[in-house]
C-alpha positions as CSV (number, residue, x, y, z in Angstrom):
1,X,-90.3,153.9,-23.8
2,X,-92.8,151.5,-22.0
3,X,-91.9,148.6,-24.7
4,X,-88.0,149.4,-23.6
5,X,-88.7,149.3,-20.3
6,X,-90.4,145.9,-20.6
7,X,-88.0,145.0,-22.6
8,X,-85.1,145.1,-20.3
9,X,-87.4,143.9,-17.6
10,X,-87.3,140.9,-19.4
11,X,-83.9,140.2,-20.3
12,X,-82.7,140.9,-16.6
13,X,-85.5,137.9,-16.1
14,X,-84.2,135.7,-18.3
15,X,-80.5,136.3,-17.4
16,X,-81.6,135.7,-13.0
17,X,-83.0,132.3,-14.9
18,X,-79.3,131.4,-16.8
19,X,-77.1,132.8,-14.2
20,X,-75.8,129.9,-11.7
21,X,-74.4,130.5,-8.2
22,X,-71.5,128.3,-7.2
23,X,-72.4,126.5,-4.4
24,X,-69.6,125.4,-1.9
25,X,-70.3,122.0,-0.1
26,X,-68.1,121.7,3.1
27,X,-66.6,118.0,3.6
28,X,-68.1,116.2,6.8
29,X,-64.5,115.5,8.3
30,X,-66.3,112.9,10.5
31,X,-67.1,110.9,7.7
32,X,-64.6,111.7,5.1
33,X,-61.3,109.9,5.4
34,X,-57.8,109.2,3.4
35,X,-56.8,105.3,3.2
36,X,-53.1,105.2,2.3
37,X,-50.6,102.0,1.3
38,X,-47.3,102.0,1.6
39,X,-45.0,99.3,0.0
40,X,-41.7,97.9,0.2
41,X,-40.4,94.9,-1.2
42,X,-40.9,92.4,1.8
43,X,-45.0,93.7,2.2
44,X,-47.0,96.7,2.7
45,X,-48.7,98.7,5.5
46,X,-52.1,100.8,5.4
47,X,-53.3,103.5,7.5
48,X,-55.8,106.1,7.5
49,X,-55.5,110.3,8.3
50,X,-58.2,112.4,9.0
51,X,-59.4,115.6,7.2
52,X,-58.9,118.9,9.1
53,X,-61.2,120.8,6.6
54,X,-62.4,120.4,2.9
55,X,-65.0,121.7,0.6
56,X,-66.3,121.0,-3.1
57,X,-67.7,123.9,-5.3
58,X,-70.5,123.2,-7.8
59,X,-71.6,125.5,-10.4
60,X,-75.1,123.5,-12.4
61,X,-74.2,120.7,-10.7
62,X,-70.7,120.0,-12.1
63,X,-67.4,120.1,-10.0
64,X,-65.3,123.6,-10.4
65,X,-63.4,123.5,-7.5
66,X,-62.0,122.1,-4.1
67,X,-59.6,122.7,-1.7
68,X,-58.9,120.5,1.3
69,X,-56.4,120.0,4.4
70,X,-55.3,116.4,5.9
71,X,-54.6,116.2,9.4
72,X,-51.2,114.6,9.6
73,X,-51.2,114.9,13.3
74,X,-54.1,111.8,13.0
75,X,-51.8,109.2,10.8
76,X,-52.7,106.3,11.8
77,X,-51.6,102.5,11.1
78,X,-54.5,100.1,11.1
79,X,-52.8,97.0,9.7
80,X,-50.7,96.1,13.2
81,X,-51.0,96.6,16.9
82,X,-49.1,97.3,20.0
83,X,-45.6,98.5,20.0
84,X,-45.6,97.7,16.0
85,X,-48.0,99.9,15.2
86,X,-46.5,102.9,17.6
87,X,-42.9,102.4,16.4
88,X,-44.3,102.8,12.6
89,X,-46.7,105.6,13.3
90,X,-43.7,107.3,15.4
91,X,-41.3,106.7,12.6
92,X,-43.9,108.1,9.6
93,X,-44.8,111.2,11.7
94,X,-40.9,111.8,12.2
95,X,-38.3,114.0,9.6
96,X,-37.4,110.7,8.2
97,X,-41.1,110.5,6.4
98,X,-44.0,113.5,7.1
99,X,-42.3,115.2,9.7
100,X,-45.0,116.5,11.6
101,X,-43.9,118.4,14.2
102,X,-43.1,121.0,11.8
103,X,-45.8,120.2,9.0
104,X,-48.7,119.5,10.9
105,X,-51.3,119.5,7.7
106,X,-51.1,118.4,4.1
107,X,-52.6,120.3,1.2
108,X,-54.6,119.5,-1.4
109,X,-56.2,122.4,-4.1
110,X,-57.7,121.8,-7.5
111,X,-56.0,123.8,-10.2
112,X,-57.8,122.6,-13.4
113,X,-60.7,120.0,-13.8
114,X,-62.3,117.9,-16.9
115,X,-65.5,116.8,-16.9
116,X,-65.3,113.0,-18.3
117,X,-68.9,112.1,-18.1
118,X,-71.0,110.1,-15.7
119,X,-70.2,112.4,-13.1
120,X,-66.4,111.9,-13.1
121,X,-63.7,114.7,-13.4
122,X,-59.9,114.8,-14.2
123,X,-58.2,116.5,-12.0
124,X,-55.0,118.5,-11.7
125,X,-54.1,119.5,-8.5
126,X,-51.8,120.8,-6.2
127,X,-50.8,119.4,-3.6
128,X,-48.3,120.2,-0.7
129,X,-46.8,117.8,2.1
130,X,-43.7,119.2,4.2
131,X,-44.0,122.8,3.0
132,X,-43.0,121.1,-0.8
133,X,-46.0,121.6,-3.6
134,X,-46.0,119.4,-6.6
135,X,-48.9,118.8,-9.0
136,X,-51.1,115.6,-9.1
137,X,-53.9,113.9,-11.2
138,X,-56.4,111.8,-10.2
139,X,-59.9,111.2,-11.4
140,X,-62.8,111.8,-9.1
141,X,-65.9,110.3,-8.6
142,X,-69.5,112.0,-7.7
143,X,-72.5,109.9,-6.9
144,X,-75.3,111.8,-4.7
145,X,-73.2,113.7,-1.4
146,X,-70.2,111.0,-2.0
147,X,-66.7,111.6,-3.8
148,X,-63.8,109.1,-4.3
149,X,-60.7,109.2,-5.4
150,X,-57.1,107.1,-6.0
151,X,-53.9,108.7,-6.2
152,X,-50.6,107.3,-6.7
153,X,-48.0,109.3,-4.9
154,X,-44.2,110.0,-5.5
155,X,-43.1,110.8,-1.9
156,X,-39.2,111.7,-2.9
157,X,-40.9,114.8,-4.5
158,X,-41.7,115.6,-1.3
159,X,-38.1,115.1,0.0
160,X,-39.0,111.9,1.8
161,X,-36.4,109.5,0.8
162,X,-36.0,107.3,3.3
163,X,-35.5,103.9,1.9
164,X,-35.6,104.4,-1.4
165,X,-34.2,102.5,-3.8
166,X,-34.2,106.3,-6.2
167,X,-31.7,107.3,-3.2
168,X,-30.0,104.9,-1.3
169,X,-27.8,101.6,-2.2
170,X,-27.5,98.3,-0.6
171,X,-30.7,98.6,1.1
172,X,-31.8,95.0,-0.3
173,X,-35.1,93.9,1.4
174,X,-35.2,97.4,3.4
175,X,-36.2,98.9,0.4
176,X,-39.7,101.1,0.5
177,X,-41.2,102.0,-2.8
178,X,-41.3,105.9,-3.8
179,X,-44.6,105.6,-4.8
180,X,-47.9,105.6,-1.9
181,X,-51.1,104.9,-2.7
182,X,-54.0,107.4,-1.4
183,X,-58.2,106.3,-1.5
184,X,-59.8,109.1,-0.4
185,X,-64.1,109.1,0.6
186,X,-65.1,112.0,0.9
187,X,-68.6,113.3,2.7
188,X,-70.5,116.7,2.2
């Protein structure tokens, strides 16, 4: 009975030495930010938008999970000034683009993630702009309390079609390519 005893003693042990926690890492929103590109035939414009919230989970040090919400109130354009840069912020926060008087946040949540060595990930997410979800993939990079990532994406999923070539005819140099790009540091 003592030798059982000690037995399972010890295999409670060892299984407290195997099991892993996840450990959820909260995004500093103060240093984690969203670069995005937008292009159309006669240039491009860039911009940032801050995170409302965000966090990583870990599990032996490898990514499992994360879920995090962009502040579309915060779009911003850096690449002009003066009434430029307010009449394009103004006309991106309106229906015709993010409308964000009604869809104040964006939302990003990992659904299924690959580890592809030297601490990057492939990951397939979901993500929801306007009220709309449509998956993505992206790869993600980890290095220390860092994470980066580049996403290409289709906005007219996401019932913003204004400008697009997809949509509309005749609009020559006017037109504004479906696709945005997103380069996103993130903080924890």
């Amino acid at each position: 009975m003592k030798n059982l005893k000690l037995l399972f003693l010890t295999l409670i042990f060892l299984y407290s030495l195997t099991a892993v926690e996840a450990q959820t890492k909260k995004i500093d929103v103060s240093k984690s930010l969203i670069t995005w590109t937008g292009k159309k035939i006669t240039g491009e414009h860039e911009g940032t938008i801050k995170f409302k919230e965000g966090e990583l989970v870990f599990k032996a040090n490898k990514i499992t999970g994360g879920s995090f919400v962009a502040d579309m109130t915060t779009l911003n354009n850096t690449d002009q000034t003066g009434s430029s840069k307010a009449k394009l912020e103004g006309h991106l926060k309106s229906d015709d683009f993010f409308g964000i008087n009604n869809f104040k946040t964006a939302i990003l949540t990992f659904k299924n993630i690959t580890p592809k060595g030297n601490n990057t990930y492939t990951i397939i997410a979901s993500l929801t702009i306007k009220g709309i979800s449509n998956p993505v993939i992206f790869d993600l990079n980890v290095k220390g309390n860092t994470a980066t990532a580049n996403l290409k994406i289709d906005r007219t999923k996401y019932d913003i079609k204004y400008g697009s070539g997809s949509y509309f005819d005749d609009l020559g140099d006017k037109t504004i390519y479906d696709e945005f790009e997103l380069a996103v540091a993130l903080k924890f």
